[in-house]
C-alpha positions in Angstrom: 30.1 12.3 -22.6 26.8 13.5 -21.2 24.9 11.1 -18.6 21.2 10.8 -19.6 19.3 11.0 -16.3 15.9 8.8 -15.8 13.0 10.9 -15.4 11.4 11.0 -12.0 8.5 8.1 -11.4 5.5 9.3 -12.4 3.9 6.3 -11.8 3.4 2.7 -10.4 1.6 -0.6 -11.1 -0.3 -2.0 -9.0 1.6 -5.2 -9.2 4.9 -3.5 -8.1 2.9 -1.9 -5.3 2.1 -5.5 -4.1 5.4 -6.5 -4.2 7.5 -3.5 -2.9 5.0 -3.5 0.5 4.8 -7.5 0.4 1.3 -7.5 0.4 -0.8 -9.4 -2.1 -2.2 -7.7 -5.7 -5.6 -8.6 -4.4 -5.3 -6.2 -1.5 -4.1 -3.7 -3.7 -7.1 -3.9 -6.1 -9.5 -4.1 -3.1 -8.1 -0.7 -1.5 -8.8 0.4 -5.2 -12.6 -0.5 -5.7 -13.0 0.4 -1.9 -11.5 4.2 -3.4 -8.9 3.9 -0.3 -5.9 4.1 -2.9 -6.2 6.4 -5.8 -5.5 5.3 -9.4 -5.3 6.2 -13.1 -6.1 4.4 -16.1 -4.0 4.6 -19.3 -4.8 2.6 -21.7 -4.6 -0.9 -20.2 -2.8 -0.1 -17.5 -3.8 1.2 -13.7 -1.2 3.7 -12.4 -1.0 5.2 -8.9 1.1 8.2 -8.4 3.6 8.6 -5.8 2.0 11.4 -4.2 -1.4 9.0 -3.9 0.5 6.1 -2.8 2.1 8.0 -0.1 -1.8 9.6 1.3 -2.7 5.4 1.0 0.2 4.7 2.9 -0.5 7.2 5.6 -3.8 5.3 6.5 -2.2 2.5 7.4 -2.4 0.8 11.1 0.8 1.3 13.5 1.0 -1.9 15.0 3.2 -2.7 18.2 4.1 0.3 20.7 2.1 2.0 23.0 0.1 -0.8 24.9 -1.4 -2.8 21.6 0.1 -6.3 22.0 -0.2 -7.1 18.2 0.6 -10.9 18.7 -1.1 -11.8 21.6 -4.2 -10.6 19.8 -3.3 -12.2 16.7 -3.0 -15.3 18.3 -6.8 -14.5 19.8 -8.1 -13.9 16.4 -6.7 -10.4 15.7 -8.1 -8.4 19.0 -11.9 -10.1 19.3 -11.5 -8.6 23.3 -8.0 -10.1 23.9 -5.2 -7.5 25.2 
């Protein structure tokens, strides 16, 4: 019996973006109308493709390492001159 194989993911909603990076869908939309994060409309739907998630992704922030000290300056109100 031949196992039918799932085509590769083309695509993903903005929704599951959200939730697979634990962020909420409004920052998701935001990084979309800013043009940070690529996507596609079909129909109803907004896609983004791996390939443009993974550019998005590649913007992001480290945080921690080399000298930042992320919590001390969250605690200061996210690095207004604290270290």
């Amino acid at each position: 019996m031949e196992q039918e194989t799932a085509p590769p993911r083309r695509g993903y909603r903005l929704r599951e973006i959200a939730g697979a990076y634990g962020i909420g869908l409004r920052t998701v939309q935001r990084a979309v109308a800013d043009g940070e994060l690529v996507a596609h409309r079909c129909g109803k739907v907004v896609l983004v493709t791996p390939a443009d998630l993974a550019a998005w992704e590649s913007t992001f922030q480290r945080v921690g390492g080399g000298g930042h000290h992320f919590f001390r300056q969250q605690a200061h109100g996210l690095g207004q001159g604290a270290t």
